[in-house]
ZALO-901152 format. One record per residue (C-alpha): residue in three letters; x, y, z. Coordinates in Angstrom, 1 decimal. Example, Ala and Ser with C-alpha at 12.3 -4.5 7.8 and 13.67 -1.06 7.14 Angstrom:
REM residues 2
<node 'Ala' <12.3 -4.5 7.8>> <node 'Ser' <13.7 -1.1 7.1>> 
REM end
This chain:
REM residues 470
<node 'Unk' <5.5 -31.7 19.8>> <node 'Unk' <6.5 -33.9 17.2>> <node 'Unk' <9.0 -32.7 14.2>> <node 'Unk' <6.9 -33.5 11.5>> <node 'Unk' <3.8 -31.7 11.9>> <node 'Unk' <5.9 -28.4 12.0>> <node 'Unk' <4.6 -25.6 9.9>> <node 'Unk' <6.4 -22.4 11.7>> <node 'Unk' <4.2 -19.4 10.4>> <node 'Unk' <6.4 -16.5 8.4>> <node 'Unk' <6.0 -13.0 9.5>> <node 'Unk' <6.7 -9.9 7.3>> <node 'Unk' <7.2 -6.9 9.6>> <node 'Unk' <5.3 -3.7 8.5>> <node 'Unk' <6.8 -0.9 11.2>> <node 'Unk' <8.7 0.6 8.3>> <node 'Unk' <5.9 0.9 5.7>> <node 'Unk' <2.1 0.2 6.6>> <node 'Unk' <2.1 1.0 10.1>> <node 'Unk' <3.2 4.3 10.2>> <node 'Unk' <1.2 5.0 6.8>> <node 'Unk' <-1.7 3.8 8.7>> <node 'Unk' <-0.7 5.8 11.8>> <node 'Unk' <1.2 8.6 11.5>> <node 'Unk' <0.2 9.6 7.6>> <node 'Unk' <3.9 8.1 6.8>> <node 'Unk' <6.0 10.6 8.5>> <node 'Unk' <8.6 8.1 10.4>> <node 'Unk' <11.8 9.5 8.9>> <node 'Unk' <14.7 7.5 7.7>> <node 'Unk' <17.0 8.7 10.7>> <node 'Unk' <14.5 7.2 12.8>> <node 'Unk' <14.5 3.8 11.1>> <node 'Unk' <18.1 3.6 11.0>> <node 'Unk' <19.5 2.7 14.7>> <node 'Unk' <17.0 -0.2 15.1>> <node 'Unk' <18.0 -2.1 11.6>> <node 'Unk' <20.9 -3.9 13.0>> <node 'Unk' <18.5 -5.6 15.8>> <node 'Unk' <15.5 -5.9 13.7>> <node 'Unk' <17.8 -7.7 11.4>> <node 'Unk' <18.4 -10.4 14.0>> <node 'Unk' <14.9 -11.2 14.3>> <node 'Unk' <14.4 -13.8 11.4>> <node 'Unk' <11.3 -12.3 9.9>> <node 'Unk' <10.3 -14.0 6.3>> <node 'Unk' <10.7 -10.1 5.2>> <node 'Unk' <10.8 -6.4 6.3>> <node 'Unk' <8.6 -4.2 4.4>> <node 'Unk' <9.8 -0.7 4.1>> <node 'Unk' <9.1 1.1 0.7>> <node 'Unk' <6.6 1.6 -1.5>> <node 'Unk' <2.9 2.9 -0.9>> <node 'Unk' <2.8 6.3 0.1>> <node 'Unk' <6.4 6.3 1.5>> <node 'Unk' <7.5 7.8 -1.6>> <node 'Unk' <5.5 10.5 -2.6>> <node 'Unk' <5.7 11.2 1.7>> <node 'Unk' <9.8 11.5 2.4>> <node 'Unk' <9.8 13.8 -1.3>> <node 'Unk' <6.6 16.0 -0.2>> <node 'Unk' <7.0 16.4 3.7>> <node 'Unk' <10.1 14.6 4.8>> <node 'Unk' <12.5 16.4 2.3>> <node 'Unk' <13.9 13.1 1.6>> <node 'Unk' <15.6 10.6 -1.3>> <node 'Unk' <13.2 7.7 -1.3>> <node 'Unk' <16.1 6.0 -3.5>> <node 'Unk' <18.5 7.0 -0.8>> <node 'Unk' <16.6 5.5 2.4>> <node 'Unk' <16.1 2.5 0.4>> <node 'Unk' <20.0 2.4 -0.5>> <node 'Unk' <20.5 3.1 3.4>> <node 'Unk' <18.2 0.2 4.9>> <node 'Unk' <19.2 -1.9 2.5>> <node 'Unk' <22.9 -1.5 3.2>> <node 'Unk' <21.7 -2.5 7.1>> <node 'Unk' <19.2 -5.3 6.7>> <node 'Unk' <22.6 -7.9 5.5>> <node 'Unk' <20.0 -11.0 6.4>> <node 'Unk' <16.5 -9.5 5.9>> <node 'Unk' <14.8 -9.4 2.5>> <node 'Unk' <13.5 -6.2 2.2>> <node 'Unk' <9.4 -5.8 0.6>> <node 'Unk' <7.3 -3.0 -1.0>> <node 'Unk' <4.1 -2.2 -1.9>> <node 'Unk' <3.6 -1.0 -5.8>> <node 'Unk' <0.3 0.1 -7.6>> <node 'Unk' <0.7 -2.4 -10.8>> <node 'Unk' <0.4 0.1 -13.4>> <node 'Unk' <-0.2 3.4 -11.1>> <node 'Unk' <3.5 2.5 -9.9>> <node 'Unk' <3.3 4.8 -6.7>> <node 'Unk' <1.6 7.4 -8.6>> <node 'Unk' <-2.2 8.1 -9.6>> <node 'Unk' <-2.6 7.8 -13.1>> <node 'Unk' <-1.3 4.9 -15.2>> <node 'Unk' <1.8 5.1 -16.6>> <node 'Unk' <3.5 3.7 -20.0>> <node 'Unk' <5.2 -0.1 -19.8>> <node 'Unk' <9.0 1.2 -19.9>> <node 'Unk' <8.3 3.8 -16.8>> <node 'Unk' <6.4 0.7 -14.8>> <node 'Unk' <9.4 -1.7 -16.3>> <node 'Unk' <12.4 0.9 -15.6>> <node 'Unk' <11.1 1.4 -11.7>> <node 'Unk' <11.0 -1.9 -10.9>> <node 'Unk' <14.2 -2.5 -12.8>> <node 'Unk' <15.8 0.4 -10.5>> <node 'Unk' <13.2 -1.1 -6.6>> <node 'Unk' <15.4 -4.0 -7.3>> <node 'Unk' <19.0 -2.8 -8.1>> <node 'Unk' <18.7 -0.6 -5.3>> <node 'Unk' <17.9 -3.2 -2.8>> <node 'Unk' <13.9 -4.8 -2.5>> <node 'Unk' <13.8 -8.3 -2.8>> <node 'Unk' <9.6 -9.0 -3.0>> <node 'Unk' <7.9 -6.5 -4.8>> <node 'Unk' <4.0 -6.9 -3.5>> <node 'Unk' <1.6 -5.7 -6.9>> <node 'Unk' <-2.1 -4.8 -6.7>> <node 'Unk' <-4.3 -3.3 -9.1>> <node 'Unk' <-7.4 -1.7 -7.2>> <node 'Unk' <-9.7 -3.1 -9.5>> <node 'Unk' <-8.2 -6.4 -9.2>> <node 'Unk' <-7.9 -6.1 -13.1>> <node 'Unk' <-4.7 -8.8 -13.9>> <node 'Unk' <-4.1 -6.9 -17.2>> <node 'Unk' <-2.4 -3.9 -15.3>> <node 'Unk' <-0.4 -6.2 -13.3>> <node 'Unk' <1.3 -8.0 -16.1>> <node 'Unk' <3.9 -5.5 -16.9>> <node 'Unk' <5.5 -5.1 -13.4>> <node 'Unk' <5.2 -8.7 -13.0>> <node 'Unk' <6.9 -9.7 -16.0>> <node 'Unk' <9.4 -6.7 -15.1>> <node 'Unk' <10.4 -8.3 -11.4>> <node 'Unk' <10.8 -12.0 -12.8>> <node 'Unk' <12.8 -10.7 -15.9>> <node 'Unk' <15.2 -9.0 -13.0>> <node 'Unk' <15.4 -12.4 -10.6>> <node 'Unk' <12.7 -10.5 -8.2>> <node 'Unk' <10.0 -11.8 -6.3>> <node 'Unk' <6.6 -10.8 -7.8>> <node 'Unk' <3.7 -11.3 -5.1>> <node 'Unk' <0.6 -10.5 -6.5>> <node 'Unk' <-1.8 -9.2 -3.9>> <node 'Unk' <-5.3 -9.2 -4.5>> <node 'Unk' <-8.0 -6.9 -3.0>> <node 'Unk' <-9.8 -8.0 -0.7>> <node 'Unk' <-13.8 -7.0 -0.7>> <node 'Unk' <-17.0 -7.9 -0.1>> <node 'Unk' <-20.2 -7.7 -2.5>> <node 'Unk' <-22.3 -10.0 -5.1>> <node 'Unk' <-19.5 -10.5 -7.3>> <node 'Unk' <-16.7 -11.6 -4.9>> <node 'Unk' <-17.9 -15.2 -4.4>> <node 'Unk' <-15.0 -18.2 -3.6>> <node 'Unk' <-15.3 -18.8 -6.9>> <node 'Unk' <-14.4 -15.2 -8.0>> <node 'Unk' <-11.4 -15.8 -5.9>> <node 'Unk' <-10.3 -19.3 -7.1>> <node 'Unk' <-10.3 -17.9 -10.3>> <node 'Unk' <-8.7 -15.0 -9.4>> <node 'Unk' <-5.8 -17.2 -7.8>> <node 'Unk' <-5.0 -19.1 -10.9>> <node 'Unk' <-4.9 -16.6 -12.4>> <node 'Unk' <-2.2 -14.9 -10.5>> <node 'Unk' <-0.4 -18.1 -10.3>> <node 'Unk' <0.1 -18.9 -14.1>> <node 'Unk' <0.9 -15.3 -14.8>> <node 'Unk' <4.2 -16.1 -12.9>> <node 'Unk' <3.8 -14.8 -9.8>> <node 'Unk' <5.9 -16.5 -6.9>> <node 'Unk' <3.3 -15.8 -4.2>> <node 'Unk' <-0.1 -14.3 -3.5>> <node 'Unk' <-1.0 -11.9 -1.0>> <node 'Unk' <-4.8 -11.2 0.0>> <node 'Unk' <-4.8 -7.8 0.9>> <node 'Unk' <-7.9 -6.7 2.8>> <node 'Unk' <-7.2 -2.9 3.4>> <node 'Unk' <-10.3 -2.5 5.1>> <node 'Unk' <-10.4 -5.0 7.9>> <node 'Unk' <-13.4 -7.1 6.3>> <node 'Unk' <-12.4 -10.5 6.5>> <node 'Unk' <-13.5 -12.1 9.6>> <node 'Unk' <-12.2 -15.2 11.5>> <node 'Unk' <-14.6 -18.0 10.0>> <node 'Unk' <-14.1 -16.4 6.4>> <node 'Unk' <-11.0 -16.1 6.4>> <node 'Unk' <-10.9 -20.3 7.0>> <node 'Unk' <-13.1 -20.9 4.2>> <node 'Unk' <-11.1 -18.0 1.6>> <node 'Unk' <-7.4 -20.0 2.5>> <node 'Unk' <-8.9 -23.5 2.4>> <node 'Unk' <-10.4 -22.7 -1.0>> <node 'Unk' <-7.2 -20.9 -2.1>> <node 'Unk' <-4.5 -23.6 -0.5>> <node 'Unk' <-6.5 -26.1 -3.2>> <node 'Unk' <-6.5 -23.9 -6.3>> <node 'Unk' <-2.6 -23.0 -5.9>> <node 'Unk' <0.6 -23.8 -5.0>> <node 'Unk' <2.2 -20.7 -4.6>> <node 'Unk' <2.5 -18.8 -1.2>> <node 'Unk' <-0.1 -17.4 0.7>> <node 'Unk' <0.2 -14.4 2.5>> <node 'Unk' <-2.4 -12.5 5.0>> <node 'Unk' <-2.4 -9.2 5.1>> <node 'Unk' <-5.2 -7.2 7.1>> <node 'Unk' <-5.8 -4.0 9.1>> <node 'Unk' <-7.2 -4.0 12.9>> <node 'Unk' <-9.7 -0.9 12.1>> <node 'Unk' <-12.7 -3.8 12.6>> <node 'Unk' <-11.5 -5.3 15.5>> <node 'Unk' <-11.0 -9.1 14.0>> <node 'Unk' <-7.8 -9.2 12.6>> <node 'Unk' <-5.6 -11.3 15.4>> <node 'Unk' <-8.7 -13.7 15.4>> <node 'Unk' <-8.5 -13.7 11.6>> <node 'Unk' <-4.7 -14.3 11.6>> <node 'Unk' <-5.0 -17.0 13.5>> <node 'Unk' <-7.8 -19.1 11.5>> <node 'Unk' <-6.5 -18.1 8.7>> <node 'Unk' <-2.8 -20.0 9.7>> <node 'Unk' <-4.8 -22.8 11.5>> <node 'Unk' <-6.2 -23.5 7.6>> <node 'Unk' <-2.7 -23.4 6.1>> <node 'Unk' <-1.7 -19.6 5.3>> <node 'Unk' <2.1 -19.4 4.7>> <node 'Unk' <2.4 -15.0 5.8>> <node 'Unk' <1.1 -13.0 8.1>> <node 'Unk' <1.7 -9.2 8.2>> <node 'Unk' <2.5 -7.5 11.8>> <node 'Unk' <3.5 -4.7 13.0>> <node 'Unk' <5.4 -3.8 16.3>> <node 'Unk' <3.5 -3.1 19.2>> <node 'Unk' <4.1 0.7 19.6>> <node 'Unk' <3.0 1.0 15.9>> <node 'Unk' <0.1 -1.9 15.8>> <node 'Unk' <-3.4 -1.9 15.8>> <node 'Unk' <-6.4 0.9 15.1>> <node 'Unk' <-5.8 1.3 11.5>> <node 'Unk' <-2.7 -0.6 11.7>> <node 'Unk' <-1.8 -4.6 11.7>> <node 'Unk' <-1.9 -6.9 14.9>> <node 'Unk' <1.1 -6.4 17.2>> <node 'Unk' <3.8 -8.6 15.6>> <node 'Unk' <4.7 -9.9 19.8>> <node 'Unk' <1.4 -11.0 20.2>> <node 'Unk' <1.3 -13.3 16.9>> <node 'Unk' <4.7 -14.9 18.0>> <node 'Unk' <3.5 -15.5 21.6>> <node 'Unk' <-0.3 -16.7 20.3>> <node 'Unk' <1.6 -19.5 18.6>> <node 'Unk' <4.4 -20.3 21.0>> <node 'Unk' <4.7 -24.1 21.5>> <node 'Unk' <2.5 -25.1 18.6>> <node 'Unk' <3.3 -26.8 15.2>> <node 'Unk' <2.9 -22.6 13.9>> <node 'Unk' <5.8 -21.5 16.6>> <node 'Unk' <8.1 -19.2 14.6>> <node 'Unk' <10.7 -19.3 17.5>> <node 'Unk' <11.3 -15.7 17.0>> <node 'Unk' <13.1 -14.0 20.7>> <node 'Unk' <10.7 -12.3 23.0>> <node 'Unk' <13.7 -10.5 24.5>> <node 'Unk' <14.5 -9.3 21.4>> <node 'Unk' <10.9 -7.9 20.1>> <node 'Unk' <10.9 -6.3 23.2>> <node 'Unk' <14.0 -4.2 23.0>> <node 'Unk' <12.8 -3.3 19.3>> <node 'Unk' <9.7 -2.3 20.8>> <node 'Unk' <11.4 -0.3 23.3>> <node 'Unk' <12.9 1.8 20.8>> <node 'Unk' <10.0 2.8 18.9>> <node 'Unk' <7.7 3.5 22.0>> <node 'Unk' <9.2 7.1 22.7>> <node 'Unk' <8.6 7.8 18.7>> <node 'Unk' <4.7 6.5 19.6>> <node 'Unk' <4.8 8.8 22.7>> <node 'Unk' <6.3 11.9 20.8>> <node 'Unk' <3.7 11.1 18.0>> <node 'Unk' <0.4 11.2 20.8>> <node 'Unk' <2.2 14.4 21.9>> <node 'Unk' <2.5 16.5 18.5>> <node 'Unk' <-1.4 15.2 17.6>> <node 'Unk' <0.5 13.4 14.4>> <node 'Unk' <-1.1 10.0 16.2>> <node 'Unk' <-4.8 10.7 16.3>> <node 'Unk' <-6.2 8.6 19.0>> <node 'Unk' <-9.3 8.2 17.0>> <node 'Unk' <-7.4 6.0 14.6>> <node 'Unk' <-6.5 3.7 17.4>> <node 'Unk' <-10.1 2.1 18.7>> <node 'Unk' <-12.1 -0.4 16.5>> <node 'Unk' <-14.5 1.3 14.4>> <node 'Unk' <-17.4 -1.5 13.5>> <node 'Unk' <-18.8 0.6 11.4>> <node 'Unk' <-16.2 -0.8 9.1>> <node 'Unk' <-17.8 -3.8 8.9>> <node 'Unk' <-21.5 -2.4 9.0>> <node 'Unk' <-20.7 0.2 5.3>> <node 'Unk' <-18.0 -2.3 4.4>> <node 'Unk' <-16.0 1.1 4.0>> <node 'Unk' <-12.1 1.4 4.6>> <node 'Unk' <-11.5 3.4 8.0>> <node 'Unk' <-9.6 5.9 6.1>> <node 'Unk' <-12.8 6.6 3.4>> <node 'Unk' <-15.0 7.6 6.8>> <node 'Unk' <-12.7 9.7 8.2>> <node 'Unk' <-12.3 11.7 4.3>> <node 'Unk' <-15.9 12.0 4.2>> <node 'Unk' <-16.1 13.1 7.7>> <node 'Unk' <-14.0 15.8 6.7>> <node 'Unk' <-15.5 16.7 3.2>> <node 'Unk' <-18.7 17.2 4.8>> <node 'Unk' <-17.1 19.4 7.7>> <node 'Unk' <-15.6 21.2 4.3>> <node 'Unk' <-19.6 21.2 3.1>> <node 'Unk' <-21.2 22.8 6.5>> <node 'Unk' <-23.4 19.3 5.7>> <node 'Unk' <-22.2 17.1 8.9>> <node 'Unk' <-25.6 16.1 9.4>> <node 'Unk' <-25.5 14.4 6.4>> <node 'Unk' <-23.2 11.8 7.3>> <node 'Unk' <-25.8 8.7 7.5>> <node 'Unk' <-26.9 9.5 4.6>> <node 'Unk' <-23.8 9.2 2.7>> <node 'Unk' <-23.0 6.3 4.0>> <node 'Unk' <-26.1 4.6 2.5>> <node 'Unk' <-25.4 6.4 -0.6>> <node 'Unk' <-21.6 4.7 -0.9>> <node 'Unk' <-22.5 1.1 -1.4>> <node 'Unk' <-25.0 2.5 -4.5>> <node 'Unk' <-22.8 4.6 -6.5>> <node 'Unk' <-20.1 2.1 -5.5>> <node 'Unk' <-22.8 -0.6 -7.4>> <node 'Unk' <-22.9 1.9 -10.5>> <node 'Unk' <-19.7 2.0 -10.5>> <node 'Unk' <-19.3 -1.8 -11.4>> <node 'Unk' <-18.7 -2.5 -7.9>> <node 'Unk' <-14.8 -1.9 -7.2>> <node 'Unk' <-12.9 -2.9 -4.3>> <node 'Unk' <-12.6 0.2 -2.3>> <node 'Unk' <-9.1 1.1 -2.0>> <node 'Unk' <-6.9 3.7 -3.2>> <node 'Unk' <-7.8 5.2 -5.8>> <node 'Unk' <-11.4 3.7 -6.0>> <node 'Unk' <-12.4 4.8 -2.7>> <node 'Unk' <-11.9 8.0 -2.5>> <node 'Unk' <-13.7 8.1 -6.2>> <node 'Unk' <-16.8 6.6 -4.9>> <node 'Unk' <-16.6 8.6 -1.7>> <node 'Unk' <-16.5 12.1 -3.2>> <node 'Unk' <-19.2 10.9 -5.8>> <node 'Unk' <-21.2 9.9 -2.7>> <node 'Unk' <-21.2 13.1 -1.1>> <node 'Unk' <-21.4 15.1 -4.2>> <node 'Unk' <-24.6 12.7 -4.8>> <node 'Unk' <-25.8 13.8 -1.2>> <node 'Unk' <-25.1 17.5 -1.2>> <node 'Unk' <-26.2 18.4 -4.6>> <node 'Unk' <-29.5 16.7 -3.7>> <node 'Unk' <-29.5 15.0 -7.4>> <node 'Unk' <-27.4 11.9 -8.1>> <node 'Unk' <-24.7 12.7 -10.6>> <node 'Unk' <-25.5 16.2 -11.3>> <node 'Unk' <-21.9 16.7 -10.5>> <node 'Unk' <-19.6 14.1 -11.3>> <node 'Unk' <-15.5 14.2 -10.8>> <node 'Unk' <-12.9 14.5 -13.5>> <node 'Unk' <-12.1 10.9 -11.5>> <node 'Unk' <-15.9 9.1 -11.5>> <node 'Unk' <-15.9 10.4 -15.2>> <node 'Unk' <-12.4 8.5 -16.1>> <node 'Unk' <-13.3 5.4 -13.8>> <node 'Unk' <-16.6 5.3 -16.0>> <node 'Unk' <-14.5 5.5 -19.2>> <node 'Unk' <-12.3 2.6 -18.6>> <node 'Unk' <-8.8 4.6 -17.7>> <node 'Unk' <-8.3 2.9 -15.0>> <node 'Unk' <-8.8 -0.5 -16.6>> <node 'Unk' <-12.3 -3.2 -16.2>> <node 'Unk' <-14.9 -3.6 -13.2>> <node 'Unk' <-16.0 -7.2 -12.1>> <node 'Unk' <-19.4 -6.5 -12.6>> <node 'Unk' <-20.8 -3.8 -15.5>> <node 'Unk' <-21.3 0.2 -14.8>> <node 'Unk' <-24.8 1.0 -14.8>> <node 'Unk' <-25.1 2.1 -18.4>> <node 'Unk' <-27.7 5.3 -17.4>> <node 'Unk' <-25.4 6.3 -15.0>> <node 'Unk' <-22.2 5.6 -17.4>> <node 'Unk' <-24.5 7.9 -20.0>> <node 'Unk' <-25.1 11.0 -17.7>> <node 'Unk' <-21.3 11.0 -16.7>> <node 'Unk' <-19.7 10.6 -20.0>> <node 'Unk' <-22.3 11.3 -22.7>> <node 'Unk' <-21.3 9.9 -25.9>> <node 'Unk' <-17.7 9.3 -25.1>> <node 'Unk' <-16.6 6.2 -26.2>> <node 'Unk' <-15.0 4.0 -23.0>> <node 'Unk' <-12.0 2.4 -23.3>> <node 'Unk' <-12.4 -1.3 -23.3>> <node 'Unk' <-8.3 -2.8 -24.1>> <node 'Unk' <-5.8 -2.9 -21.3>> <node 'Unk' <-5.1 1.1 -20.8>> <node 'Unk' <-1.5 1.5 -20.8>> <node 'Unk' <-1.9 0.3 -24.3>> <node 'Unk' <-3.2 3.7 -25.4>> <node 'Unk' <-0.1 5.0 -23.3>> <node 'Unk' <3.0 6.2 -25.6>> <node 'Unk' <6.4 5.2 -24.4>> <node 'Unk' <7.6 8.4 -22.0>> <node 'Unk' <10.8 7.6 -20.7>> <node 'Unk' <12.4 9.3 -23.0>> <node 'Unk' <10.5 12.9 -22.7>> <node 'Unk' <10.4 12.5 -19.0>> <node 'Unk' <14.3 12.3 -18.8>> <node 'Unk' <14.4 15.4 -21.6>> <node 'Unk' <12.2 17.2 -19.3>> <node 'Unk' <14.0 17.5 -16.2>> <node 'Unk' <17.7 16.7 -17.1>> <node 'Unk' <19.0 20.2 -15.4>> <node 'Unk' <18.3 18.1 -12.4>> <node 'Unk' <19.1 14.8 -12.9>> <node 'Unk' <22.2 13.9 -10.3>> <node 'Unk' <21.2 9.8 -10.6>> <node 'Unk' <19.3 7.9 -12.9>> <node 'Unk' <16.4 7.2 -10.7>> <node 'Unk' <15.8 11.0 -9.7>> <node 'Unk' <14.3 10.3 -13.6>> <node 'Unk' <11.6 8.0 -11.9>> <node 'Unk' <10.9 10.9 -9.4>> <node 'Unk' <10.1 12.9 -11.4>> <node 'Unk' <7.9 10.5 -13.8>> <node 'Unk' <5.8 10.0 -10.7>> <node 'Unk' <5.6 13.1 -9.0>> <node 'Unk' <6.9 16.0 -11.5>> <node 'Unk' <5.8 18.9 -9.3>> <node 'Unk' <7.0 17.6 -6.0>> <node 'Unk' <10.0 16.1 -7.1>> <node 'Unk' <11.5 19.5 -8.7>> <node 'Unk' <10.5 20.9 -5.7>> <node 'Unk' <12.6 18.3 -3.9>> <node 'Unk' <15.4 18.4 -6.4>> <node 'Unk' <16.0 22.3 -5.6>> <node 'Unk' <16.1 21.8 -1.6>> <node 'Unk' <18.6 19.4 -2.4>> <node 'Unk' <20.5 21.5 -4.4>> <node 'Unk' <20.2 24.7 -2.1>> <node 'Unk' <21.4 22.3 0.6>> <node 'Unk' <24.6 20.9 -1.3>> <node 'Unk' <25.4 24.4 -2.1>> <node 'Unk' <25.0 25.4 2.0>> <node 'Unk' <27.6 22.8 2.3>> <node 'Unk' <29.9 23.2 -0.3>> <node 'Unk' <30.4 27.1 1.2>> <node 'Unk' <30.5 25.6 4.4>> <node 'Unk' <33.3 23.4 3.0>> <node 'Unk' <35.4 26.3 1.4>> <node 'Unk' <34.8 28.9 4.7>> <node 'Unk' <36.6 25.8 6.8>> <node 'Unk' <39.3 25.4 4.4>> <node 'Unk' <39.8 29.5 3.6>> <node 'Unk' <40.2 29.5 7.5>> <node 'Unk' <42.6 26.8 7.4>> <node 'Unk' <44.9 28.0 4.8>> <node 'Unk' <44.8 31.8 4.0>> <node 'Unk' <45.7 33.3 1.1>> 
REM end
């Protein structure tokens, strides 16, 4: 093939991060990431990410880990690799907004500790909570890719997404990521959404989709054929289901074309050799759910995230109201519609989810609402492409006035009070940021650690007792 046509397609590996979130609720400890760094650093991926999303509040909660610690430890492997995360725009990794100098101060620390390409999404798709952390990672050299989120519905049109993409671009971001969580973009859509964005920017553009519908190799590959820059893959043992397309596969679909990334076969394969027994011990324990590993269509029918169905699966087994499942489903895209029509992904979806059911079970729409409908309907969590349904907004909130500015404008400086707050545990400055985004589970955390450096340090002065008597 001739030289000049070449347009080698850049892979960001998601084993570390997505996958296993998708997978195996984000339970892959560091120790287990660790021996395979040196060879998946001699891959030549365009980036490895492997922090970020629900790794966090996971290694603190369940894993008993430092997040700041793997982080320091992958980094200190990956000597060629640049290293990627996922973070919330103004939810950080948390749930709730937070004030400009947490959102500033984390990403200050993400970068100093070792991520190169901080990926930034706002699940409303509302730029004004992404400016802060964007601003943040260009102040600190970083590379800011703002992802947007992908969704389907009235109001996402091309043009809504040209738009969009300017947007993004003059804010300062140094790529753009379209982040369909739900596995809704399909092959011939996904040509029309990068030839329209390829035109509106020069940026980046990178692809990043879930196999829960079935489409998303077929979508990868239409979506490079029309000039994407990034795809997001995963190695095989930890691709597809709820995951991304099996990283192999992408490499060997474009083998010998102008896309051919010229990454080593051999190599992918040894790598996948050493997570397959952490797959097989996964199946085993039931921490892999095979049901998370088919093609659910109905994805595409309810244009509903895999995860939502199986939460209201379970929150009507919760219920005793099972058989009201269809019922539900038909009910999500209406309250989603009241709702001002939101992408649905974390935290939106499981709002509009439990409102769904609570619509269904009650019998009478809204006659319960959540503490989280009610602040979605205030404006907490920022502005909605289209308007709420003002009768609805009324029954939730009364006479409460919403919030219409940019909401972390409201939000006092807290730095400050967090690091009063828990300074009787504070052994590094970002155990600060721990604790800002999970207070509960980080103290938690911070005495395990301490009960364990105290096992040690005994364990430390029995040895030397032994060794020299008194």
């Amino acid at each position: 093939m001739a030289e000049q046509g070449k347009k080698p397609i850049k892979i960001t590996e998601t084993v570390l991060r997505d996958a296993h979130q998708s997978l195996i609720a984000t339970r892959m400890t560091t120790e287990q990431m660790l021996p395979i760094v040196d060879k998946m650093d001699k891959v030549g991926y365009h980036a490895v990410e492997c922090w970020g999303g629900a790794t966090f509040d996971a290694s603190l909660r369940f894993l008993k880990e430092d997040p700041w610690e793997r982080l320091r430890k992958l980094r200190a492997g990956f000597k060629n690799t640049k290293l990627q995360m996922l973070f919330r725009g103004q939810n950080i990794l948390g749930y709730n907004h937070y004030a400009d100098d947490v959102v500033e101060y984390f990403v200050q620390k993400s970068l100093a500790n070792g991520i190169d390409i901080i990926r930034i999404f706002d699940c409303l798709n509302d730029v004004r909570n992404l400016e802060t952390a964007v601003n943040a990672a260009n102040k600190e050299n970083g590379h800011a890719q703002v992802a947007l989120s992908y969704t389907l519905g009235d109001a996402y049109t091309m043009n809504y997404w040209r738009d969009m993409a300017k947007k993004i671009e003059s804010m300062g971001a140094k790529s753009l990521c379209i982040k369909d969580m739900a596995g809704l973009l399909t092959p011939y859509k996904a040509t029309e959404l990068v030839t329209t964005l390829k035109k509106a920017v020069k940026i980046p553009i990178d692809l990043h989709t879930h196999y829960t519908s079935g489409v998303a190799s077929m979508t990868y590959m239409k979506a490079v054929e029309a000039g994407c820059d990034i795809i997001d893959t995963a190695m095989s043992p930890f691709a597809m289901g709820t995951s991304q397309p099996a990283t192999e596969v992408l490499v060997e679909t474009f083998r010998g074309t102008k896309y051919d990334c010229g990454y080593d076969q051999k190599l992918l394969a040894e790598i996948a050799e050493y997570f397959r027994p952490i797959r097989e011990d996964c199946l085993k324990s039931g921490l892999m759910n095979t049901k998370v590993l088919g093609v659910n269509i109905k994805t595409l029918m309810y244009q509903v995230p895999g995860g939502m169905l199986s939460n209201l699966v379970s929150q009507l087994n919760d219920m005793h109201a099972e058989d009201k499942f269809e019922q539900v489903l038909e009910e999500v895209p209406r309250v989603r519609k009241d709702f001002g029509e939101p992408p649905l992904v974390t935290p939106s979806s499981q709002i509009v989810g439990t409102q769904a059911v609570l619509n269904v079970v009650t019998g009478e729409r809204y006659k319960m609402v959540t503490k989280e409908s009610k602040k979605l309907l205030s404006g907490e969590f920022g502005q909605t492409v289209k308007p709420f349904n003002k009768e609805v907004q009324k029954k939730c909130i009364g006479d409460a006035k919403p919030i219409t500015c940019r909401p972390a404008d409201l939000i006092e400086p807290q730095l400050a009070k967090i690091e009063e707050e828990m300074k009787q545990w504070k052994q590094q400055d970002e155990d600060v940021l721990s604790y800002a985004l999970f207070p509960q589970v980080a103290t938690e955390f911070f005495k395990y650690r301490q009960a364990q450096q105290t096992k040690v340090d005994q364990s430390i002065a029995d040895t030397e007792n032994k060794a020299y008597p008194v």
